[in-house]
C-alpha positions as CSV (number, residue, x, y, z in Angstrom):
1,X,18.6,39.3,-46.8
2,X,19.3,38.4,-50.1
3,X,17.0,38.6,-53.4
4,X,16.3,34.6,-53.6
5,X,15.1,34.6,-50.0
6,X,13.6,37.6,-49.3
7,X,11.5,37.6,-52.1
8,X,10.2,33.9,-53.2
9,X,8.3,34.6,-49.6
10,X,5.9,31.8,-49.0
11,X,3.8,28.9,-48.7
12,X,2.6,25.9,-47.6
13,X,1.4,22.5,-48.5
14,X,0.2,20.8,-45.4
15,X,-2.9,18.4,-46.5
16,X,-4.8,17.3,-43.2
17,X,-7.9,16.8,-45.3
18,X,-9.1,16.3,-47.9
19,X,-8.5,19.1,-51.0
20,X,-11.6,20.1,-53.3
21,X,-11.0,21.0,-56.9
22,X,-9.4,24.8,-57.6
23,X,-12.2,27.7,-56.9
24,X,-13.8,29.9,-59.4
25,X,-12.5,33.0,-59.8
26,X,-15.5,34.6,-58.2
27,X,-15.6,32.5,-55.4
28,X,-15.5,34.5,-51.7
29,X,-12.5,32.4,-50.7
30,X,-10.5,33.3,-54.3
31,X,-11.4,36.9,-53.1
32,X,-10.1,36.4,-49.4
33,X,-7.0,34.8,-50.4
34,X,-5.8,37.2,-53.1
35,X,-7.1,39.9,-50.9
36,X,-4.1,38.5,-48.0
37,X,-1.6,38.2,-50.8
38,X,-2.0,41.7,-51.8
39,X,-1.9,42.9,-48.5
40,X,0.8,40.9,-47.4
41,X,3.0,42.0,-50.7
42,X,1.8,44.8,-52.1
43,X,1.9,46.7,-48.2
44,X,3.6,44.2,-46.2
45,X,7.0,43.4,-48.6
46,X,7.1,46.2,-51.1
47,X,6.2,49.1,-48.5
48,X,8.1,47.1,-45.9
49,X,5.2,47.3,-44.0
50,X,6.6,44.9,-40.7
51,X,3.1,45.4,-38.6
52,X,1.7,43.0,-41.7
53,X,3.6,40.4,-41.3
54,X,3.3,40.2,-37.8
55,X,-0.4,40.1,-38.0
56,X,-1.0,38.0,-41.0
57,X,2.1,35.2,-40.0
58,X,0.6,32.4,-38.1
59,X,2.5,32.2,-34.7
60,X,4.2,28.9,-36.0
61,X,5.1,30.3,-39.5
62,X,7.8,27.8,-41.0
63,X,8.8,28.8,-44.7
64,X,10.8,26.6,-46.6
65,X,13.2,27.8,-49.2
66,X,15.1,25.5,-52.2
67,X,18.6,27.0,-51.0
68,X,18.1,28.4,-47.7
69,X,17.1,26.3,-45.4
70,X,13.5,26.9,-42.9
71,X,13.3,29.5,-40.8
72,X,10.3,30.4,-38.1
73,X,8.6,34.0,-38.1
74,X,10.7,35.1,-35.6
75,X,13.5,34.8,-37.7
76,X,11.8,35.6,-41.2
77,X,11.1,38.6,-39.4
78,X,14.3,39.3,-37.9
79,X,15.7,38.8,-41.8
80,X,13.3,41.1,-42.7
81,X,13.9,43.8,-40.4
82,X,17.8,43.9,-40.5
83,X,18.4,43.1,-44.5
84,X,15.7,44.0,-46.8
85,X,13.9,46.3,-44.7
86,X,16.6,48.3,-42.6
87,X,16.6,51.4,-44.5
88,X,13.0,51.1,-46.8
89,X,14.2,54.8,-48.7
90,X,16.6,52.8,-50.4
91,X,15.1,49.3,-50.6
92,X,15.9,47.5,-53.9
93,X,13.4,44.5,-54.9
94,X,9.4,44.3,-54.9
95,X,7.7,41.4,-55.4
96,X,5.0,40.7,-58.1
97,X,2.1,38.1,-58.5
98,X,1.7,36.3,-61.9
99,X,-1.8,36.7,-61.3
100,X,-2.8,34.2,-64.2
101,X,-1.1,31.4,-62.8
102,X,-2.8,31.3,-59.2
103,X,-4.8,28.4,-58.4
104,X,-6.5,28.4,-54.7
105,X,-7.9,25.2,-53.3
106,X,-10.2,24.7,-50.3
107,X,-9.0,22.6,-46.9
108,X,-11.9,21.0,-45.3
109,X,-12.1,18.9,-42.1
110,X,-15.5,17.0,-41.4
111,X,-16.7,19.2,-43.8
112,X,-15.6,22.3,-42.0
113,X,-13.3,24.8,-43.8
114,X,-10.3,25.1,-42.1
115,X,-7.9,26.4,-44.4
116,X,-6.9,26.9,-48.3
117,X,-4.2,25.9,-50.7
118,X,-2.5,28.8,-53.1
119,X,-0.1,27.6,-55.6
120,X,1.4,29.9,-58.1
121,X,4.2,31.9,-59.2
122,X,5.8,35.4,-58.6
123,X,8.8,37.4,-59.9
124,X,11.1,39.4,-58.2
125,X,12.3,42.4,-59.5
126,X,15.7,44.6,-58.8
127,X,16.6,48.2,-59.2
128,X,20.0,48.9,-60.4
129,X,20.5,45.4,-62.4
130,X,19.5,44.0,-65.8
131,X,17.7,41.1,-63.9
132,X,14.8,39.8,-62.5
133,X,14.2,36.8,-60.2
134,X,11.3,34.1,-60.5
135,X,10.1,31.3,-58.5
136,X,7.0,28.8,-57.9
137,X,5.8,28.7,-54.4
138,X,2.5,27.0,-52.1
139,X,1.2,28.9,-49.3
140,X,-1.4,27.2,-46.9
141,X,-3.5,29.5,-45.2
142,X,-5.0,28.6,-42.2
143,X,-8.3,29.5,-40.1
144,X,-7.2,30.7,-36.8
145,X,-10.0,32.1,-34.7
146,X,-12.1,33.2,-37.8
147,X,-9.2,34.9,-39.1
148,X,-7.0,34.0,-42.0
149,X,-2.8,33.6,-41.1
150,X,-0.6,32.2,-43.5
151,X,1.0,29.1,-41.9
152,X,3.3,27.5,-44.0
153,X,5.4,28.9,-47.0
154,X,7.2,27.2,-49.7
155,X,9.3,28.9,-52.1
156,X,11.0,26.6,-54.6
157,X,12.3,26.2,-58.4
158,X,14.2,29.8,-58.1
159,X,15.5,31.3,-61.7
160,X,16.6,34.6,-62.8
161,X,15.1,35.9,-65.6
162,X,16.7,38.9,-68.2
163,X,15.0,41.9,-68.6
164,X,15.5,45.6,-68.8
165,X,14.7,47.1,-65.9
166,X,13.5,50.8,-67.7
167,X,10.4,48.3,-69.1
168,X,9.2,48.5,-65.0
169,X,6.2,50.2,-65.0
170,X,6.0,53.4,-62.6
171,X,3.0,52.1,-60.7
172,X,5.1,48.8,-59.6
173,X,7.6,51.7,-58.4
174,X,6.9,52.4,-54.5
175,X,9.7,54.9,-54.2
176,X,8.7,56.4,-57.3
177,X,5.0,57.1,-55.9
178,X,5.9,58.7,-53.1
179,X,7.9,61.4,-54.9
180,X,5.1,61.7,-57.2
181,X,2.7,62.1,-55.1
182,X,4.4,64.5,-52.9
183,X,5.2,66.6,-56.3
184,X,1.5,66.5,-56.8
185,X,1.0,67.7,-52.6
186,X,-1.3,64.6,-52.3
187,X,-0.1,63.9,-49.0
188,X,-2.0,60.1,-49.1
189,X,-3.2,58.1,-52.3
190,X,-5.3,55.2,-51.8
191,X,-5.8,52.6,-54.5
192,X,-7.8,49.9,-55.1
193,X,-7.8,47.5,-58.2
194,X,-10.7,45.3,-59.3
195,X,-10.1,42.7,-62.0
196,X,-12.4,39.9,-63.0
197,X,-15.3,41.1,-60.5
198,X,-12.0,40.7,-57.3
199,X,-10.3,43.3,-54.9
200,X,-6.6,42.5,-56.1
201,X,-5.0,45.2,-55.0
202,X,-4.9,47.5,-52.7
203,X,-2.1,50.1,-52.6
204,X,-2.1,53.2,-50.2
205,X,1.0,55.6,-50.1
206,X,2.2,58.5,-48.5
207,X,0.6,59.9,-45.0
208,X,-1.8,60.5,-43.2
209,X,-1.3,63.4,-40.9
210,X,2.9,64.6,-41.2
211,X,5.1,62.0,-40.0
212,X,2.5,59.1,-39.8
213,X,3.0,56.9,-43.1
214,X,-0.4,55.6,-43.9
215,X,-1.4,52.3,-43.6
216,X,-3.5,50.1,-46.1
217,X,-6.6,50.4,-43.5
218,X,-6.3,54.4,-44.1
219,X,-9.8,55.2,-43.4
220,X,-10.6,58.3,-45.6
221,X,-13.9,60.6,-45.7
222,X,-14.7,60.0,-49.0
223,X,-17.3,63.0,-49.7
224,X,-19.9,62.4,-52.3
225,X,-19.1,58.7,-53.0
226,X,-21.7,58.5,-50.0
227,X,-24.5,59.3,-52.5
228,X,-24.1,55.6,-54.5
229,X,-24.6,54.1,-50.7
230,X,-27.2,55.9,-49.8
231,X,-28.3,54.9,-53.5
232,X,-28.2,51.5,-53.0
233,X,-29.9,51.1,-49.7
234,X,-32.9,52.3,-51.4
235,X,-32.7,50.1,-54.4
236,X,-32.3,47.1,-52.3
237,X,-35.1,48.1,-50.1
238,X,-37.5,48.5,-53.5
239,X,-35.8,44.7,-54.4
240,X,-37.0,43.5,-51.5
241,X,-40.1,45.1,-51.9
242,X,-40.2,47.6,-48.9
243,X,-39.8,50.9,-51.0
244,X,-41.0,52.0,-54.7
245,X,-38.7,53.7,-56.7
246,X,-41.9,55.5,-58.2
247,X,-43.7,56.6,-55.2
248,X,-43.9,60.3,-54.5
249,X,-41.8,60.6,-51.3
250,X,-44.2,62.9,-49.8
251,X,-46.1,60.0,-48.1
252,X,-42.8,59.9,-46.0
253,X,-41.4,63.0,-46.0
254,X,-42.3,66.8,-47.1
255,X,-39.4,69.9,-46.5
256,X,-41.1,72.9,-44.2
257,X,-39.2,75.0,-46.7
258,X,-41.8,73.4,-50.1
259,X,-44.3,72.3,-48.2
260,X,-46.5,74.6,-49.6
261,X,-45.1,74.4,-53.7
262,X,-47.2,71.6,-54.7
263,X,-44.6,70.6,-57.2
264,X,-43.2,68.6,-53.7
265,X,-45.6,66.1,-54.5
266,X,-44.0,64.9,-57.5
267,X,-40.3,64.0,-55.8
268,X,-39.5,60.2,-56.5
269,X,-37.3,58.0,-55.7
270,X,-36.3,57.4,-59.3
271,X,-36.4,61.5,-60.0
272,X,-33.4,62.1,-56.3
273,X,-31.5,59.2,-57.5
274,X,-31.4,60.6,-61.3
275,X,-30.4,64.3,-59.6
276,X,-33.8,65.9,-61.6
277,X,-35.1,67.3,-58.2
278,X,-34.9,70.9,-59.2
279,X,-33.4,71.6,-56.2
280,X,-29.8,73.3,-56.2
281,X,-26.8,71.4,-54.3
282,X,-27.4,72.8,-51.1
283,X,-30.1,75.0,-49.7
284,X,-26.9,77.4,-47.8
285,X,-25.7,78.2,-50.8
286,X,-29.0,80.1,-51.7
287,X,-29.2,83.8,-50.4
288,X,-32.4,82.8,-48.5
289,X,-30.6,79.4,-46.7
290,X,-34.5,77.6,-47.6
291,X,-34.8,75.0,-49.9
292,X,-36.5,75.8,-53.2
293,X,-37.3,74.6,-56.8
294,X,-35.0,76.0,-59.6
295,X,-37.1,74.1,-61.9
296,X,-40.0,71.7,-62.1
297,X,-38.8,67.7,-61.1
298,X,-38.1,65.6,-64.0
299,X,-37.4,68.3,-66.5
300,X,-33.6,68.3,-66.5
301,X,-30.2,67.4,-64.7
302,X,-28.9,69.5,-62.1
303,X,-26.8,67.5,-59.4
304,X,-28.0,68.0,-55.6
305,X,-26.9,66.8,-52.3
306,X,-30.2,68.0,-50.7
307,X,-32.2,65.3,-53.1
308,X,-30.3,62.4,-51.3
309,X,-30.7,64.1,-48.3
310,X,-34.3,64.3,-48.6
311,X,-34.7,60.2,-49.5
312,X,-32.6,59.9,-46.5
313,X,-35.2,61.8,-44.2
314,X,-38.2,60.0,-46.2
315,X,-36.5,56.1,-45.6
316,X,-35.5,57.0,-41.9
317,X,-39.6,58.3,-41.0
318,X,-40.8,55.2,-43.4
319,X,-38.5,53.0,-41.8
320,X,-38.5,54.4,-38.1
321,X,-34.5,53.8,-38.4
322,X,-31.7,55.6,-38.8
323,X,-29.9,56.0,-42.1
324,X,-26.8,54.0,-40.0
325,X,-29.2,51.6,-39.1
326,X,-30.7,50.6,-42.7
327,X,-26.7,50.7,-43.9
328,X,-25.6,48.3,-41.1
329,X,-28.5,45.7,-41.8
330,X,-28.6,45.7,-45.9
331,X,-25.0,46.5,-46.5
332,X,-22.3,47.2,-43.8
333,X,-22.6,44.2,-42.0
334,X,-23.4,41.5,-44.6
335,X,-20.3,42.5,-46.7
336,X,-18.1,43.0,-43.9
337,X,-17.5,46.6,-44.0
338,X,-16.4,47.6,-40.4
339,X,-14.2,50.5,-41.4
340,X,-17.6,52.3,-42.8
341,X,-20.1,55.0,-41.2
342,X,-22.3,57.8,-41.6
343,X,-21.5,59.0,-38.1
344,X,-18.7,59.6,-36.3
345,X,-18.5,57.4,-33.4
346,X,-16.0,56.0,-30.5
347,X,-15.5,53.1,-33.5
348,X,-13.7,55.7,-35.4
349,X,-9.8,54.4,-35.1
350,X,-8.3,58.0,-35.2
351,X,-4.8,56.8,-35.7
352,X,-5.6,55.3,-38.8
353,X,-7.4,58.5,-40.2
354,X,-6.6,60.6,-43.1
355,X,-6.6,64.5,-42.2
356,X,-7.5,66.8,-45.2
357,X,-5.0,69.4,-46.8
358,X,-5.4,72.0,-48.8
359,X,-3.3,73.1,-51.6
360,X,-0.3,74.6,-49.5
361,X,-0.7,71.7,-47.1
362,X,-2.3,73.1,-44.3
363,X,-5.2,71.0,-42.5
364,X,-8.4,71.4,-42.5
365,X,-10.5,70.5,-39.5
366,X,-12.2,67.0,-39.3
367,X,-15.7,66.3,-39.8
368,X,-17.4,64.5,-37.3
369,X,-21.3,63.9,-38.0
370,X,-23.5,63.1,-35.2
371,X,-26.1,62.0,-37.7
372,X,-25.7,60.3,-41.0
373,X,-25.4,62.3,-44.4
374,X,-27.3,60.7,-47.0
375,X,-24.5,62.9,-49.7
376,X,-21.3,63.6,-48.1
377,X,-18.6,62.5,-45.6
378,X,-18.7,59.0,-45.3
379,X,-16.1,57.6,-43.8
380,X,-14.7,54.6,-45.5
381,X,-11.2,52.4,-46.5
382,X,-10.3,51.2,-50.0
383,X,-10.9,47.9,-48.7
384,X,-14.5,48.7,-47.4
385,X,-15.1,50.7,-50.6
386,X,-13.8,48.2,-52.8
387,X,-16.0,45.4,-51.3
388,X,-19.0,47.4,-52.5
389,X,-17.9,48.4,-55.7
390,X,-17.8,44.4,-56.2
391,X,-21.2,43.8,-54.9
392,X,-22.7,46.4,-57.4
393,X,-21.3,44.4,-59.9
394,X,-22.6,41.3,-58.8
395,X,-25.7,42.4,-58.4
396,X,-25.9,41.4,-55.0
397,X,-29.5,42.4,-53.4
398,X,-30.7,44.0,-56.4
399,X,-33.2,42.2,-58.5
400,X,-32.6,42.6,-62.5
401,X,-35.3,44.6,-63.5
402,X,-34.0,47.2,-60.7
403,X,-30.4,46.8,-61.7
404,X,-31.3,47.1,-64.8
405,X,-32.8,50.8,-64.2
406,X,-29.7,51.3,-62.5
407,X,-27.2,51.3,-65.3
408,X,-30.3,53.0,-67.7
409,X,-29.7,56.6,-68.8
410,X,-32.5,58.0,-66.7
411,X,-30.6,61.6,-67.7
412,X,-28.3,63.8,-69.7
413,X,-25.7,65.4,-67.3
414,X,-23.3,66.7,-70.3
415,X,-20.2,65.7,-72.0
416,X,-22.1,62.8,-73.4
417,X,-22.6,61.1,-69.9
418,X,-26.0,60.6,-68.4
419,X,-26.6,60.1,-65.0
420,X,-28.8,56.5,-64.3
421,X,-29.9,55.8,-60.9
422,X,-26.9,56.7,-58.3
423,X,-24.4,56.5,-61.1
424,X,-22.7,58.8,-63.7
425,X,-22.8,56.7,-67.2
426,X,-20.1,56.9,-69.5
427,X,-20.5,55.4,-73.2
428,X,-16.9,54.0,-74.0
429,X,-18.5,52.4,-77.4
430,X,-18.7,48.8,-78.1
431,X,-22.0,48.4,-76.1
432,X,-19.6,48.7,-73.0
433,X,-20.4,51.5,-70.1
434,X,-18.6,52.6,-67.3
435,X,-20.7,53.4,-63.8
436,X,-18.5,56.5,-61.6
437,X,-19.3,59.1,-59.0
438,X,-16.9,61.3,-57.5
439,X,-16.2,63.2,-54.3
440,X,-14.7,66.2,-53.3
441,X,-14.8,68.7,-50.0
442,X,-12.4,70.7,-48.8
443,X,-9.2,67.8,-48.4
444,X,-11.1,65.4,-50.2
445,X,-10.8,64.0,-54.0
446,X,-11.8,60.8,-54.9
447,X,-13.7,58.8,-57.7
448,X,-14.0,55.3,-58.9
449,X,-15.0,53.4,-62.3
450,X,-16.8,50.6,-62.3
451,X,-17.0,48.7,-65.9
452,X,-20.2,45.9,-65.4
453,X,-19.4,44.2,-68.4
454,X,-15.5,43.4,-67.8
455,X,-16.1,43.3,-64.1
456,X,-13.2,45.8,-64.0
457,X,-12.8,48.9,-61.5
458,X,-10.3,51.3,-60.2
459,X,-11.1,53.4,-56.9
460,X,-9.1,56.7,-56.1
461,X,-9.1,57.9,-52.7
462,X,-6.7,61.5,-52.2
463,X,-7.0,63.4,-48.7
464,X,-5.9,67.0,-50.6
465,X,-7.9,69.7,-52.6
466,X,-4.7,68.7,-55.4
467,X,-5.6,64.9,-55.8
468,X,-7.3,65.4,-58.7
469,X,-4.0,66.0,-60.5
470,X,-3.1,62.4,-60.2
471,X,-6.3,60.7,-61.6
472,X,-5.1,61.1,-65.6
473,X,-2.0,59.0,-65.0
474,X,-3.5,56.6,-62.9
475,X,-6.7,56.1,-64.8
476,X,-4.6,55.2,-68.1
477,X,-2.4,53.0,-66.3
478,X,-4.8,50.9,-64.8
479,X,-7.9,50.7,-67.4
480,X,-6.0,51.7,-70.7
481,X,-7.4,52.5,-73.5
482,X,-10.6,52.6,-71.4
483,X,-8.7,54.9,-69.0
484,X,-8.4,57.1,-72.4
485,X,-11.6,57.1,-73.2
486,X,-13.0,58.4,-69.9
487,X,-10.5,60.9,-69.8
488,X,-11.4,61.9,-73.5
489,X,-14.9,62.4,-72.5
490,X,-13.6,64.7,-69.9
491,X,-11.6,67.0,-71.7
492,X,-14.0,67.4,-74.5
């Protein structure tokens, strides 16, 4: 399959209605959209990814190309297969968005959306030759049974454009990834890119148990990046109105192990969230196995996973409900999430799992929670993850004045970085913060930045005790000289 036809891949113009004016950037459909581009090129065409073009191709697919004809999915596919895609070790050309010149229109019938318009352009890019390939193309998405399939595919006004091919970045480099990653013994890397408050990419490489390449659905325990969660389904509850975030806890919940140390009656909302319990990070690590005070509440930082686990014990008595349950109904569920749970379930989909390796690549046995962890091992996707991320960042079922305690210092936690409520808070000058949290377990690394201001955000997700020997070069690729400044902070 050649490089004009395999790669100007897509789209459709079929007006049978009436087409509104091009979306907002932040618009939910603009997010859907670029969210089935990316996983229909960034896993589908550069990782040769087949399963993702059979599920995101409409069963009549058509796509129309300037110099080769139509041809129907079973034939696109066929191409695919037996050209591009017959040996993906030594594939040659990935595809590339020109993300500025997108434009995505809505399709509505009796005013019923029933499909979208995406116009835009895309290059093509070829190891082993001083060229590159562009071309304009219009997809039409279509609505089929609630889900999103692209339906027709236009690729049109094909020109090769000169560059030098050592000016390819390493991240657009598939091939380049994997060896990196292996080099690294991350046996999976999951990525996903936020620009302008939107999901754009999400990249996952590598595998998840030995021989199983992981898909872009790799659902990953994601350790302590529980904690922001389990963070936010308390603020929302106090934006609603149904929780304080400066009510002593006690009226909820006390620990057998302090119920007698009066200083229990002090423990807030604001003071778990903050990590000023005074208790350590978990009562087993202690020679006695109780929980105890180290220090008095609201004196200093020390981070615990037994303060979130206490809110979660106080919420679920308050709330007669599980911490599952108050996830599901204030954030699971309205933002689509179906990939994500405290507990481990028979809604787990164990072949798309990530198993956890230790540094000589030997596996660690899975978790599997019967009840929810209001600090560690939720299990999550990028995707899942990412859509979160975003609604932090919109705000979305926070009022101000609570957000706005949120991203406030509430506490030093060293290096310069305070910790505000559910989020580390890095100063990167300029009146411009960055919100993170990390996790790691045994076979678990992960972190994310989040950047309010920009609306930009990079999520890491590793299944190894080594993956945090990839974050540097990843966190300077993707947020530059921000990256740098993060990662100055860190090495100070």
């Amino acid at each position: 399959m050649t490089l004009k036809i395999i790669l100007s891949f897509i789209t459709a113009l079929v007006f049978i209605g009436n087409c509104s004016a091009q979306l907002e950037s932040n618009s939910e459909l603009n997010k859907i959209i670029l969210l089935k581009d990316s996983l229909l090129f960034d896993i589908g065409f550069n990782q040769c990814n087949i399963k993702q073009f059979e599920e995101l191709l409409s069963a009549d697919f058509k796509f129309h190309h300037d110099k080769d004809g139509i041809a129907d999915k079973s034939k696109f596919l066929l191409d695919l297969k037996n050209g591009l895609c017959k040996n993906p070790q030594t594939r040659q050309v990935y595809r590339f968005l020109i993300k500025e010149s997108t434009e995505i229109f809505p399709l509505y019938k009796n005013g019923i959306l029933y499909g979208a318009i995406q116009k835009g352009e895309h290059t093509f890019s070829e190891k082993g030759e001083n060229q590159s390939g562009i071309a304009k193309f219009t997809h039409f998405w279509q609505l089929e049974n609630k889900e999103w399939k692209l339906s027709t595919s236009f690729s049109f006004d094909h020109k090769v454009l000169e560059i030098q091919i050592a000016e390819k970045s390493f991240f657009d480099d598939n091939a380049a990834i994997e060896k990196w990653i292996k080099e690294n013994k991350v046996p999976a890397l999951g990525l996903g890119i936020i620009e302008n408050g939107l999901l754009k990419q999400i990249k996952v490489f590598g595998e998840i148990v030995k021989g199983v390449s992981a898909p872009y659905n790799t659902i990953f325990n994601v350790a302590s990046l529980t904690k922001p969660v389990t963070a936010l389904i308390a603020l929302r509850l106090i934006s609603l109105g149904k929780w304080k975030l400066d009510e002593p806890v006690y009226k909820y919940w006390t620990d057998p192990d302090i119920a007698s140390d009066p200083r229990n009656k002090l423990l807030t909302t604001r003071i778990i969230l903050s990590h000023q319990t005074g208790f350590g990070n978990w009562r087993w690590i202690d020679d006695s196995k109780k929980l105890k005070f180290q220090f008095d509440p609201a004196t200093r930082y020390q981070y615990s996973g037994e303060g979130m686990e206490y809110l979660r014990k106080a919420l679920e008595n308050k709330f007669q409900k599980s911490l599952q349950q108050l996830a599901n109904e204030l954030i699971f569920q309205p933002l689509k999430m179906s990939d994500t749970r405290y507990v481990w379930d028979k809604n787990v989909d164990t072949t798309r799992l990530a198993i956890g390796y230790d540094k000589d690549g030997n596996a660690y046995k899975t978790i599997k929670n019967d009840m929810p962890n209001g600090a560690d091992d939720l299990l999550t996707t990028i995707e899942d993850y990412g859509n979160f991320l975003i609604s932090v960042l919109n705000k979305d079922g926070i009022e101000k004045k609570v957000y706005d305690e949120m991203i406030s210092n509430q506490v030093a936690s060293g290096k310069g970085k305070h910790f505000g409520l559910g989020f580390e808070i890095y100063d990167l000058g300029h009146n411009e913060i960055a919100l993170s949290h990390g996790g790691s377990d045994k076979g678990v690394q992960t972190i994310f930045f989040i950047l309010p201001k920009t609306k930009q955000g990079l999520l890491i997700f590793t299944n190894s005790d080594t993956g945090v020997n990839v974050y540097k070069k990843i966190l300077k690729h993707y947020l530059g000289d921000k990256g740098q400044k993060i990662i100055d902070i860190e090495t100070k």
